[in-house]
C-alpha positions as a Python dict, from the first residue, in 0.01 Angstrom:
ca = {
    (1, 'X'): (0, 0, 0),
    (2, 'X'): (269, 147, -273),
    (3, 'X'): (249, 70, -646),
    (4, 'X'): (586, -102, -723),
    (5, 'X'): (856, 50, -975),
    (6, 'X'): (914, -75, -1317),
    (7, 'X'): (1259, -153, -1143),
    (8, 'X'): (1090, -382, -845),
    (9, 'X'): (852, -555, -1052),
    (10, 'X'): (1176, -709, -1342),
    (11, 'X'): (1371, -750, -1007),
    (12, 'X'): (1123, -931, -860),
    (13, 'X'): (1071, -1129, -1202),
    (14, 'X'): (1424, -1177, -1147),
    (15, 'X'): (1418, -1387, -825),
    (16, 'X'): (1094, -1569, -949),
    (17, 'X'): (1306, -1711, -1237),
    (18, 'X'): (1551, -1886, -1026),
    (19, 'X'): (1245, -2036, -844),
    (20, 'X'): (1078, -2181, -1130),
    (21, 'X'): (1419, -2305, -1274),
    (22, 'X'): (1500, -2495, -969),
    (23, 'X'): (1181, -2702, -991),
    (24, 'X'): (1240, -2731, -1387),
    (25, 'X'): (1584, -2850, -1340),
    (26, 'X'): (1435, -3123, -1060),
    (27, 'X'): (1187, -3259, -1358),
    (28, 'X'): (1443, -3350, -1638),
    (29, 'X'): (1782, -3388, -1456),
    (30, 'X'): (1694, -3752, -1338),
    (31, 'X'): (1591, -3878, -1638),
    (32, 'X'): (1972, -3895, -1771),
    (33, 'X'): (2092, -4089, -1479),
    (34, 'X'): (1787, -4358, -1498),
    (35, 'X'): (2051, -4593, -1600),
    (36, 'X'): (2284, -4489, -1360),
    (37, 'X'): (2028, -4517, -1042),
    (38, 'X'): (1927, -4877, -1221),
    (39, 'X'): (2259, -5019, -1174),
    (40, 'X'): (2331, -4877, -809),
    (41, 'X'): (1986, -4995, -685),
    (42, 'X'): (1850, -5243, -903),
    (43, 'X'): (1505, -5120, -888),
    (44, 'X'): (1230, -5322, -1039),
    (45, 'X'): (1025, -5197, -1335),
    (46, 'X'): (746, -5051, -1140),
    (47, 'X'): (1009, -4882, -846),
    (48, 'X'): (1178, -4736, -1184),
    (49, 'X'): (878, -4610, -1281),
    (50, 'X'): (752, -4460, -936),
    (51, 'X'): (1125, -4300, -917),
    (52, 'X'): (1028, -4098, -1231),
    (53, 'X'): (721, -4013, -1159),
    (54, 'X'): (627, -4004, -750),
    (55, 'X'): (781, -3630, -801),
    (56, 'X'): (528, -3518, -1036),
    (57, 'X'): (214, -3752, -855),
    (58, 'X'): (272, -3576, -490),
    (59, 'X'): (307, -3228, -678),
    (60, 'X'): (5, -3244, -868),
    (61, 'X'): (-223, -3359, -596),
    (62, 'X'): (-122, -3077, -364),
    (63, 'X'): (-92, -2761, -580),
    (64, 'X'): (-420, -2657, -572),
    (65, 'X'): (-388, -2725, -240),
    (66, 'X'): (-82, -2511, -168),
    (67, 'X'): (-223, -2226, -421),
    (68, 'X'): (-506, -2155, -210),
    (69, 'X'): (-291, -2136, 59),
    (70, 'X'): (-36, -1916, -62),
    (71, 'X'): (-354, -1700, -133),
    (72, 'X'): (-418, -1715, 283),
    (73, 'X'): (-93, -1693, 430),
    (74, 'X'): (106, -1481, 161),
    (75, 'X'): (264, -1656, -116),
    (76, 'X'): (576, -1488, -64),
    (77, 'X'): (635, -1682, 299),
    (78, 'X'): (490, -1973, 138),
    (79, 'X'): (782, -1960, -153),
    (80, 'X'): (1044, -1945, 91),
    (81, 'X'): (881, -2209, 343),
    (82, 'X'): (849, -2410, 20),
    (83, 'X'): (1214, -2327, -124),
    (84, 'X'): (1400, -2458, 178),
    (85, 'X'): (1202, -2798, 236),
    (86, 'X'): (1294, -2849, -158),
    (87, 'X'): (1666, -2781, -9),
    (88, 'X'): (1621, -3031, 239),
    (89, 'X'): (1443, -3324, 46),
    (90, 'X'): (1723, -3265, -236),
    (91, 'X'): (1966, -3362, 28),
    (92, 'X'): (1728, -3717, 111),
    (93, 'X'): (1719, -3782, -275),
    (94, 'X'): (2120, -3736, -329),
    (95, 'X'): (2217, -4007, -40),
    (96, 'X'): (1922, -4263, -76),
    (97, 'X'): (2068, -4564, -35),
    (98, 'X'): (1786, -4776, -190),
    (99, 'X'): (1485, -4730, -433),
    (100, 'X'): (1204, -4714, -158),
    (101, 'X'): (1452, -4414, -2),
    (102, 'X'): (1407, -4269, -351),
    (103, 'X'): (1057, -4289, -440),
    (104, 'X'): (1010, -4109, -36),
    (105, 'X'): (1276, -3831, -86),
    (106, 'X'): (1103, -3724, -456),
    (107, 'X'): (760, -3723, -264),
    (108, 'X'): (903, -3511, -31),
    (109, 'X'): (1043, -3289, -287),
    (110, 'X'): (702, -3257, -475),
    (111, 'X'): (538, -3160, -164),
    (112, 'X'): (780, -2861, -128),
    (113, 'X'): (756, -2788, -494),
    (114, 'X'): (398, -2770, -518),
    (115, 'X'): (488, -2512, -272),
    (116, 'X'): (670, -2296, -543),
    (117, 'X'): (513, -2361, -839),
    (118, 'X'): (187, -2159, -785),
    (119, 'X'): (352, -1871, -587),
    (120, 'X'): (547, -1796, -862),
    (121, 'X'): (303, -1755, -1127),
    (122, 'X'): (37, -1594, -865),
    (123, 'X'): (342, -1328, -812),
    (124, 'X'): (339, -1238, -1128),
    (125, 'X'): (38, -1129, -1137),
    (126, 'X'): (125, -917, -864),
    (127, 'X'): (391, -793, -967),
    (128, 'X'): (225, -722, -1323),
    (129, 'X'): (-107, -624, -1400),
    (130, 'X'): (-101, -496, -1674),
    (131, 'X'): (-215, -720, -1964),
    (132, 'X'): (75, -633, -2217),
    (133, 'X'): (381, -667, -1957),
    (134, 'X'): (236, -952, -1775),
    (135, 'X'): (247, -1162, -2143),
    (136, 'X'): (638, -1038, -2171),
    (137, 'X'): (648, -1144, -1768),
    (138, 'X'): (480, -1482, -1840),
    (139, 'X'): (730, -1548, -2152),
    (140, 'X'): (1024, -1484, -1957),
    (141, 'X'): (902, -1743, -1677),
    (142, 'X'): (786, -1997, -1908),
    (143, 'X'): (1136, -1995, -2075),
    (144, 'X'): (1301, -1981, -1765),
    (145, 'X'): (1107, -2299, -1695),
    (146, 'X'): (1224, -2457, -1996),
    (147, 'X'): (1566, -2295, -1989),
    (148, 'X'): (1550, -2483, -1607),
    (149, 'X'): (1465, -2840, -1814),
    (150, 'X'): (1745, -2809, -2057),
    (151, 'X'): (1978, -2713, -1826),
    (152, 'X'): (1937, -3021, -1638),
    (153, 'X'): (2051, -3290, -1878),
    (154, 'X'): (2327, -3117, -1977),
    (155, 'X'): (2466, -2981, -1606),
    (156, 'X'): (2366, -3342, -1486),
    (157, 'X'): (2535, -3540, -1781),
    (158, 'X'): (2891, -3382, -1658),
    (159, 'X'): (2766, -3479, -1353),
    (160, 'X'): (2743, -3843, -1430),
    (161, 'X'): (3105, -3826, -1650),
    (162, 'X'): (3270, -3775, -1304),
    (163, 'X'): (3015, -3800, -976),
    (164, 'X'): (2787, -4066, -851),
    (165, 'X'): (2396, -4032, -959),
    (166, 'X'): (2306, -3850, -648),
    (167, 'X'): (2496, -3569, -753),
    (168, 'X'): (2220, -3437, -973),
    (169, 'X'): (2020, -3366, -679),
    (170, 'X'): (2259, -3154, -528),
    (171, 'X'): (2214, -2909, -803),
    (172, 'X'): (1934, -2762, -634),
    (173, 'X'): (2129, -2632, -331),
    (174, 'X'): (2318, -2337, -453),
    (175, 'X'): (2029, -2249, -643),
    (176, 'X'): (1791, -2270, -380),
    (177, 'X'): (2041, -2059, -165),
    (178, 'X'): (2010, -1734, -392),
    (179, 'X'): (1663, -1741, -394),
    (180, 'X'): (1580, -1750, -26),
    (181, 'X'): (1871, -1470, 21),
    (182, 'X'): (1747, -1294, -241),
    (183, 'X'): (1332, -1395, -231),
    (184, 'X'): (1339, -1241, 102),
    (185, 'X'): (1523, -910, 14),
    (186, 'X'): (1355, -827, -348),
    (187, 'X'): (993, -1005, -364),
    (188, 'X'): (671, -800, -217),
    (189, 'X'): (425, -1001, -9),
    (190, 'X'): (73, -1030, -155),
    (191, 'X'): (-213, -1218, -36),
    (192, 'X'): (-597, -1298, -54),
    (193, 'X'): (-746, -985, 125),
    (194, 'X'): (-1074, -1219, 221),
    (195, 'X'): (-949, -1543, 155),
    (196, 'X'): (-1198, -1740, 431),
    (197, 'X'): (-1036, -2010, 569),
    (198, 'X'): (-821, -2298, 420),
    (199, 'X'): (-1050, -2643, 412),
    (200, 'X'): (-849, -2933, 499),
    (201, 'X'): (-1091, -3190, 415),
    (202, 'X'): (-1075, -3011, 59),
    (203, 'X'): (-722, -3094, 111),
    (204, 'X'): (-733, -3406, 146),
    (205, 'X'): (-996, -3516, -134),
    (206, 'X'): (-798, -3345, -353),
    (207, 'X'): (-491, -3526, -261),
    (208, 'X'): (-664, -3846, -255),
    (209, 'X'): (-874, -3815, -582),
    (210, 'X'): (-579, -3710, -789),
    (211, 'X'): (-327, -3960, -679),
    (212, 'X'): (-601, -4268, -673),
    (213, 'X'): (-668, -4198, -1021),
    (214, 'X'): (-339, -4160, -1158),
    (215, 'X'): (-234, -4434, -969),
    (216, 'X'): (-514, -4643, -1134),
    (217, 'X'): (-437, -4552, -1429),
    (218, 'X'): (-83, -4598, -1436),
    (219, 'X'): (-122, -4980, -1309),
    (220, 'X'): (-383, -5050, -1554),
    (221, 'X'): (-149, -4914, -1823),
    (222, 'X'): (140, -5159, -1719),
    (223, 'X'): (-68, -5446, -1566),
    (224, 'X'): (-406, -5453, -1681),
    (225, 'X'): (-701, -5433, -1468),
    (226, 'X'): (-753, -5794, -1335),
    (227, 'X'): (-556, -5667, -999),
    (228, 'X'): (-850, -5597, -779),
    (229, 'X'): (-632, -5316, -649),
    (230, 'X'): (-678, -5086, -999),
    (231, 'X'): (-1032, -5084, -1085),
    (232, 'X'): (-1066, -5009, -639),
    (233, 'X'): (-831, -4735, -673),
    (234, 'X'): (-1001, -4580, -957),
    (235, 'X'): (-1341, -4552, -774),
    (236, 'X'): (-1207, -4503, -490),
    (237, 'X'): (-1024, -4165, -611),
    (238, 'X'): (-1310, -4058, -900),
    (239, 'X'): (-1555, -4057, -594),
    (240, 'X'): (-1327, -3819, -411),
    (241, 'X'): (-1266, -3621, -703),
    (242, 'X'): (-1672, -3610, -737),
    (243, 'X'): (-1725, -3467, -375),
    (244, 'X'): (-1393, -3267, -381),
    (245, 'X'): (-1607, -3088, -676),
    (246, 'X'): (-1937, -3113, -503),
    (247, 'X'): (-1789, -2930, -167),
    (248, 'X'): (-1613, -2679, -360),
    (249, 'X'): (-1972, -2570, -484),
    (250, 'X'): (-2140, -2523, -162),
    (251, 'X'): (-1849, -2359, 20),
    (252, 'X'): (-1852, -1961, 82),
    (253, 'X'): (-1473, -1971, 14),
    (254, 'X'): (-1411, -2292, -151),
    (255, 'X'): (-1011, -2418, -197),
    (256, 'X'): (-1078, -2418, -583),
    (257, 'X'): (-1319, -2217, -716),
    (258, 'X'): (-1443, -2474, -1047),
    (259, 'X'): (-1706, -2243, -1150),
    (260, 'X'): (-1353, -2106, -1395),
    (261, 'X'): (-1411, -2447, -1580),
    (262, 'X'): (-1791, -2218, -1709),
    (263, 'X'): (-1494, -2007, -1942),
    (264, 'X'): (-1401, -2165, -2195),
    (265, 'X'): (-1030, -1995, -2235),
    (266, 'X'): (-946, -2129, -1920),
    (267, 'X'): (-1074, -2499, -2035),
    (268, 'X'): (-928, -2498, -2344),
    (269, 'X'): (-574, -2343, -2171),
    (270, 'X'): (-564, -2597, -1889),
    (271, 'X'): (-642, -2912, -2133),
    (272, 'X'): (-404, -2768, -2373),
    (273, 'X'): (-94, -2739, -2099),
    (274, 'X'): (-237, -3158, -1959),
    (275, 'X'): (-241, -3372, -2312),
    (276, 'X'): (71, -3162, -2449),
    (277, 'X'): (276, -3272, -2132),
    (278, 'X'): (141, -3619, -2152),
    (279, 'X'): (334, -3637, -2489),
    (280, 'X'): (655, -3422, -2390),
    (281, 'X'): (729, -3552, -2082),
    (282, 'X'): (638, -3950, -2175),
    (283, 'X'): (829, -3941, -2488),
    (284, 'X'): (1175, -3758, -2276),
    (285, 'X'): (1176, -4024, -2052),
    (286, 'X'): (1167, -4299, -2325),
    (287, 'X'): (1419, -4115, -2531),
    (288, 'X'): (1704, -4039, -2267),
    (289, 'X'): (1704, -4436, -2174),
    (290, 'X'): (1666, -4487, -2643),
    (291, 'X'): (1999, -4270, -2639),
    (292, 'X'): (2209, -4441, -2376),
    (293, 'X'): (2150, -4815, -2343),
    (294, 'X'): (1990, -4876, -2721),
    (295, 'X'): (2268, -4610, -2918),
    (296, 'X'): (2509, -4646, -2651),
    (297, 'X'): (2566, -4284, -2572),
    (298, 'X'): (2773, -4164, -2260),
    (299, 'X'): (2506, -3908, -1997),
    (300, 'X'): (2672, -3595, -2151),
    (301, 'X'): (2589, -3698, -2487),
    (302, 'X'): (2259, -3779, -2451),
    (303, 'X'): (2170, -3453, -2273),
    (304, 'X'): (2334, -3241, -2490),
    (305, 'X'): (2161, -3489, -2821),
    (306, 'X'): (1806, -3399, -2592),
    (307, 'X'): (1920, -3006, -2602),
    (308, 'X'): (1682, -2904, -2977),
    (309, 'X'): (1383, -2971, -2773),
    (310, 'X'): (1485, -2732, -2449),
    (311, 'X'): (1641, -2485, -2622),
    (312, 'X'): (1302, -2480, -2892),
    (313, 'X'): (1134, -2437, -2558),
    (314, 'X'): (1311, -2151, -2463),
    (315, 'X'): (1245, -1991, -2788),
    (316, 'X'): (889, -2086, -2792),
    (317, 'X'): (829, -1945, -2466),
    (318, 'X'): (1028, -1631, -2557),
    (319, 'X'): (836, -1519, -2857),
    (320, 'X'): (519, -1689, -2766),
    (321, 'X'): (341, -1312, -2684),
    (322, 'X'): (435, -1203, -3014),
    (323, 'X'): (301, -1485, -3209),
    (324, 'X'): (-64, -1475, -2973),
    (325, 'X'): (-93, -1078, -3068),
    (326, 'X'): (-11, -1185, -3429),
    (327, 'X'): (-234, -1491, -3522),
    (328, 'X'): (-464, -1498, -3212),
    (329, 'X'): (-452, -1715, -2909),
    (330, 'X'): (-697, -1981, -3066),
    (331, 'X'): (-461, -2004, -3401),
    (332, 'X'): (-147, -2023, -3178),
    (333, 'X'): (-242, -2256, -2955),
    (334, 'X'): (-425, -2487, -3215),
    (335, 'X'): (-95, -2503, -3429),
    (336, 'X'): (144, -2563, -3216),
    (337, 'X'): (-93, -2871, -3087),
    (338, 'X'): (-70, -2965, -3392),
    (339, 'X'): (295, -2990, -3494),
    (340, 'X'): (397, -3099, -3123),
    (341, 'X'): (154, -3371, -3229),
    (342, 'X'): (329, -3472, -3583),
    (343, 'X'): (710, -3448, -3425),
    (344, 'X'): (623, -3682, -3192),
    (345, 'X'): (460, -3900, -3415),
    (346, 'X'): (794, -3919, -3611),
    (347, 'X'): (929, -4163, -3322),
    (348, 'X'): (691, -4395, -3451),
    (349, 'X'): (960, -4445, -3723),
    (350, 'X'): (1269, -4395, -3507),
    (351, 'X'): (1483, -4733, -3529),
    (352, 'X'): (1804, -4813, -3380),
    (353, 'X'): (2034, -4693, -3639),
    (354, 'X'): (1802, -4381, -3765),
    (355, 'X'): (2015, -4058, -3855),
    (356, 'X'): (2019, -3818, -3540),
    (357, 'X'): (1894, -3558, -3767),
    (358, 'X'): (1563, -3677, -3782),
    (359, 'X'): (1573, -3695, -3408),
    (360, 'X'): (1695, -3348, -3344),
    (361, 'X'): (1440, -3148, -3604),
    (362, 'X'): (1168, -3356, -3381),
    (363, 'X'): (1289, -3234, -3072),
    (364, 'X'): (1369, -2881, -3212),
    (365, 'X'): (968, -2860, -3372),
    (366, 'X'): (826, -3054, -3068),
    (367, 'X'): (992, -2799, -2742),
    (368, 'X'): (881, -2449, -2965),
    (369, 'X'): (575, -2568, -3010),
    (370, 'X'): (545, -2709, -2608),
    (371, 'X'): (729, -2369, -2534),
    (372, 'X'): (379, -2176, -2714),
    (373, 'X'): (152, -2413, -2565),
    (374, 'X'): (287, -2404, -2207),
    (375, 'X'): (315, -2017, -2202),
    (376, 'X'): (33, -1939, -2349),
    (377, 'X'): (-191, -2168, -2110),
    (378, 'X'): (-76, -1985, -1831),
    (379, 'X'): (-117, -1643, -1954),
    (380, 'X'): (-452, -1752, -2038),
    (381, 'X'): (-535, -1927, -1721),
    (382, 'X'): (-403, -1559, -1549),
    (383, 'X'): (-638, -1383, -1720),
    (384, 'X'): (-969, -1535, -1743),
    (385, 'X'): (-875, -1537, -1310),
    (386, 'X'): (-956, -1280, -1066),
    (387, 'X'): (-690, -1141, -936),
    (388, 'X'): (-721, -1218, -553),
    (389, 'X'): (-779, -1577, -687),
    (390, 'X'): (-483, -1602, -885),
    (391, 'X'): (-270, -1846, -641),
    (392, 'X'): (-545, -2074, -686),
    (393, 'X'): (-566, -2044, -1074),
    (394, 'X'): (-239, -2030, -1104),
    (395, 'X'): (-217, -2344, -927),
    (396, 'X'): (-487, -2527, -1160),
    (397, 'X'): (-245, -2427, -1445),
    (398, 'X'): (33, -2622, -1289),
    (399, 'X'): (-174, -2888, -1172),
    (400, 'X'): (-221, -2937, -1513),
    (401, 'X'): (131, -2925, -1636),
    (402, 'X'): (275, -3146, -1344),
    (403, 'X'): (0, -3438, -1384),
    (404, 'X'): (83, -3431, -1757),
    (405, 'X'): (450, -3524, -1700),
    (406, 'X'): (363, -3777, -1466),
    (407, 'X'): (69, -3900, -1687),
    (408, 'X'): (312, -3914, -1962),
    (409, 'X'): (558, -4094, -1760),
    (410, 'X'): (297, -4339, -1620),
    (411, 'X'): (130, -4408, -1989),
    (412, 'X'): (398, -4415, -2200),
    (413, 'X'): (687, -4585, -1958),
    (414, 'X'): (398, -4836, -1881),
    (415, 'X'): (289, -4863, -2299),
    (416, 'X'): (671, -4937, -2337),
    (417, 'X'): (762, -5171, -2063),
    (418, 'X'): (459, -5372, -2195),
    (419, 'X'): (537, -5322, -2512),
    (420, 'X'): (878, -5460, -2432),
    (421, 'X'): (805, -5775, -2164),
    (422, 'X'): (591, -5903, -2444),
    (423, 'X'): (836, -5876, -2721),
    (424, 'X'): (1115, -5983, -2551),
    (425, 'X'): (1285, -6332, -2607),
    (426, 'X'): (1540, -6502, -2391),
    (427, 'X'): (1824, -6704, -2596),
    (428, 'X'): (1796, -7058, -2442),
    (429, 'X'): (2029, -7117, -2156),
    (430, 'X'): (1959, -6839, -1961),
    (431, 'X'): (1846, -6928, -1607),
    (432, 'X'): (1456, -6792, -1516),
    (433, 'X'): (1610, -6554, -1257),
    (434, 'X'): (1774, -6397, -1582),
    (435, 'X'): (1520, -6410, -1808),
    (436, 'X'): (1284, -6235, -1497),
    (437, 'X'): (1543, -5992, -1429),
    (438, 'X'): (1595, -5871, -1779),
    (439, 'X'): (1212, -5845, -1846),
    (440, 'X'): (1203, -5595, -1577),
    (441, 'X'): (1330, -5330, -1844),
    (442, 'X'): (1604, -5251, -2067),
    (443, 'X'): (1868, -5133, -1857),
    (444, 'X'): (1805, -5406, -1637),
    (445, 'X'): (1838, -5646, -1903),
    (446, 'X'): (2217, -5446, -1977),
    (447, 'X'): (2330, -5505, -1669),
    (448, 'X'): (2224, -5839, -1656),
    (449, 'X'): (2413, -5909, -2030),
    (450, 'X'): (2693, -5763, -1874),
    (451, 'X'): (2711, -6082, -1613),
    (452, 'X'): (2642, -6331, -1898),
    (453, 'X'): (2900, -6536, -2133),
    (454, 'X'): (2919, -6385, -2475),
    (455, 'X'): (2667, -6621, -2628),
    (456, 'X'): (2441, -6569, -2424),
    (457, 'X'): (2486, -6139, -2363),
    (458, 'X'): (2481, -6077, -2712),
    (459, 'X'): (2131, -6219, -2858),
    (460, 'X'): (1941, -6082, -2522),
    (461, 'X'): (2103, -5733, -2537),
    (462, 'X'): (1941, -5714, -2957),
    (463, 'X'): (1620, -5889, -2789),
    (464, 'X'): (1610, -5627, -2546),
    (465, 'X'): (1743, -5318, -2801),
    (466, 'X'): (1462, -5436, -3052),
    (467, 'X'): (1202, -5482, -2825),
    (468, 'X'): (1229, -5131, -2632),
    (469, 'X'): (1221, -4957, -2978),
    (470, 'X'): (906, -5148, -3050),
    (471, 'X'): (748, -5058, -2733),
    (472, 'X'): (901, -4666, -2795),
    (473, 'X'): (778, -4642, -3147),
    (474, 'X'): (406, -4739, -3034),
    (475, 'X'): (425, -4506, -2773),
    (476, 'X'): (562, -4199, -2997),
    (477, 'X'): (225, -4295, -3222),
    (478, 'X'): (25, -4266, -2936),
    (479, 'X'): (116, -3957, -2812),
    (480, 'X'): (78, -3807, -3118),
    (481, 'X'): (-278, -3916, -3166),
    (482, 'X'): (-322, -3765, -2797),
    (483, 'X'): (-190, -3401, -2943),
    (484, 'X'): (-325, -3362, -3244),
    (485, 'X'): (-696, -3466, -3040),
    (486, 'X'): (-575, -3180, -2801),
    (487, 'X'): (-553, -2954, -3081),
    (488, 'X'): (-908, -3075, -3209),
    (489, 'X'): (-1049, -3028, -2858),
    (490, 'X'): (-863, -2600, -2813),
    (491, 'X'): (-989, -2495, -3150),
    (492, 'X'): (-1362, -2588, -3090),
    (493, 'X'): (-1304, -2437, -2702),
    (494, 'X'): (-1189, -2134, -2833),
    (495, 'X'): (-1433, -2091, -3141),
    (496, 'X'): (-1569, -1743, -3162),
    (497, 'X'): (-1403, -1638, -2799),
    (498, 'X'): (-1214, -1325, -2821),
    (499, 'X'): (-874, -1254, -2625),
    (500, 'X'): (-875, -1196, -2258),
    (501, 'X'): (-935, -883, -2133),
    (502, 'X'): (-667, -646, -1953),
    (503, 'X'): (-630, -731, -1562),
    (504, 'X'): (-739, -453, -1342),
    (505, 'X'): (-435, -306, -1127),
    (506, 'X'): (-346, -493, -851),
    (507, 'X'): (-234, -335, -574),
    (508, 'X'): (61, -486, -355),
    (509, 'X'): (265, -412, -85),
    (510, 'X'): (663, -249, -129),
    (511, 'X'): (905, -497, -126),
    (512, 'X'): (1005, -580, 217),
    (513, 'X'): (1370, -552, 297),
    (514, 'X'): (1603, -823, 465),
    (515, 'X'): (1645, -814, 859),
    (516, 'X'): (1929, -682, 940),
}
């Protein structure tokens, strides 16, 4: 075993980045051509829904999965492996030629990215163990993440100005080319030295439980729970959520080791980095459809009207070491809870003619304080870890962040399109195959205007308008009250807990160098 340069380790940060920003740019590029994918496809409301969200379901139920593993097999191979399925799904996503196609390729491409995800952070903690450089590290990858996010609206609204929707997938390929040339070359292998073996049915509780549940929940949110289906599916994946947690106790080398849930910094870090992407991610979705089919803006306007809250993200994540040595991780994290909490209880207010100001200093306080919350959670998460365990751990922390976005998805999209059915009134004339068809969701109801006389087009489309700012002002409220509770629930975590203690030195093996 060598000790890796300072050279090899920010090299190796290097390639780790373009990982991390592939999967970002995945999350947020869609959400611009929604409207786009609702015209070529006509999905229904719930197909709409499960386009946005399957991604983010299938990743979250397998990363703890995949973390462990990376610590078996090496999560070097594993990021590769990983990088080129995420290659191949993008190609499925770009040429689906209906919404079932869809929902399939962005499973696919959430089983490859729960691939990355936890290799990445778990190299970093290779690559960096000590404390101070591995906050810098952590930082750099959190804003890389974020940089990822905002540069997805704004690379896929020129997209949409002159390609078809899949093009936005196809973003991923060159991207995903420099990392595998340059993954293999620069990155050192490190591994689990003891890691016992991998325990499938561990797997596959922890698949089921987490999808059943969020599943459940998501249905209930946007149908109730008189489907016999929901209340089922709940059960059905609590109970394997209970034994997942049960077998994980009683196993030598368990997939997920949940005695970390005993610290409390680790707690308080993963629920922080869960309810503050329930709220981010939710209120995104809402607001790209808000900006183009209630304000009428073209896809490159509304990504670059959506840029305050990446580019605050960025920042956050940038300077989010030097505010935790300053004020203390409990004061950090606590705050920025907080004010993610009030800017996204401003949308509460947001109508259809409100000053884009108000929108853009929501965005701009809501991603810095999401930028703190998400960076800090993970450096946390790190470092209450051991460090042979950290593919697992870091694999809880994106667990966390990836069933937040498609929590928030789920809640709020479903809050909204109830919201929005409900308020919704039909001018009298229309046919019922209309008046079904535009209750399915707003841009549905556009492009069904768009086939209807003038007297007709006009009073639905300010139905529709008034009714989906209804639906997205309740939902903005909600969220809110969700963050601000987060905040409630991190400062009494963290009460009288002091600041993780350095990592020991990790030892790794010298990068390995490409075949020739």
């Amino acid at each position: 075993m060598n000790t890796l340069t300072a050279r090899q380790r920010w090299t190796g940060l290097a390639v780790l980045v373009l990982a991390v920003t592939v999967v970002a740019l995945d999350a947020t590029v869609l959400s611009l051509a929604i409207p786009s994918i609702s015209e070529t496809l006509r999905p229904s409301g719930t197909q709409l829904l499960w386009i946005g969200d399957s991604y983010s379901f299938v990743l979250a139920g397998l990363l703890v999965s995949m973390g462990a593993l990376s610590d078996r097999i090496g999560r070097k191979k594993l990021l590769l492996a990983g990088s080129a399925a995420f290659g191949v799904a993008s190609l499925l996503a770009a040429y689906a030629p209906s919404p079932g196609w869809l929902i399939l390729a962005r499973a696919l491409l959430g089983v490859a990215g729960a691939t990355i995800m936890p290799s990445t952070l778990s190299l970093i903690r290779s690559l960096f163990p000590d404390d101070r450089e591995r906050a810098t590290a952590i930082g750099i990858w959190g804003a890389a993440a974020t940089a990822g996010a905002a540069l997805g609206p704004v690379v896929g609204g020129v997209l949409l100005e002159h390609f078809w929707w899949g093009s936005v997938f196809l973003l991923n390929i060159p991207v995903l080319i420099l990392l595998l040339v340059f993954g293999a070359w620069l990155l050192p292998e490190s591994r689990d030295p003891k890691p016992g073996r991998w325990d499938v049915l561990s797997v596959l509780l922890s698949l089921a439980g987490v999808i059943g549940v969020v599943y459940a929940i998501k249905e209930a949110a946007a149908h109730g729970v008189d489907r016999w289906d929901v209340p089922v599916t709940f059960v059905l994946g609590a109970a394997a959520l209970f034994v997942f947690v049960r077998r994980q106790l009683r196993l030598e080398t368990p997939l997920l080791d949940v005695r970390l849930f005993r610290d409390r910094r680790f707690t308080a870090a993963v629920s922080a980095s869960l309810i503050s992407l329930v709220g981010l991610s939710g209120v995104i979705f809402v607001v790209s459809q808000y900006l183009q089919l209630v304000r009428g803006y073209q896809p490159l306007q509304a990504g670059l009207a959506e840029l305050p809250a990446f580019a605050g993200s960025v920042a956050g994540g940038l300077l989010t070491a030097r505010i935790a040595r300053r004020f203390g991780a409990r004061r950090a994290l606590t705050a920025c809870l907080l004010a993610m909490g009030l800017g996204v209880g401003v949308l509460g207010w947001l109508q259809q003619d409100t000053t884009y100001l108000l929108l853009a200093v929501s965005f701009l306080v809501v991603g810095t304080a999401e930028g703190v919350v998400y960076t800090l959670g993970a450096d946390l998460v790190l470092g209450t870890a051991p460090a042979d365990k950290a593919g697992a751990a870091s694999a809880v922390s994106e667990t966390a962040y990836e069933l937040g976005t498609a929590l928030g998805i789920a809640l709020v999209g479903s809050v909204v399109g109830t919201i929005y059915a409900g308020g919704l009134v039909v001018p009298a004339g229309a046919s019922a195959e209309t008046a079904a068809r535009a209750g399915e969701s707003l841009g549905a109801a556009v492009e069904t205007a768009n086939g209807l006389p003038a007297d007709l087009a006009q009073p639905l489309l300010a139905s529709a308008r008034d009714a989906f700012v209804h639906g997205m002002n309740s939902a903005g409220l909600l969220a809110g009250a969700l963050l601000v509770g987060a905040a409630v629930l991190a400062w009494r975590l963290l009460r009288g807990l002091s600041a993780p203690t350095a990592a020991e030195p990790v030892e790794v093996a010298a990068p390995e160098k490409a075949d020739a």
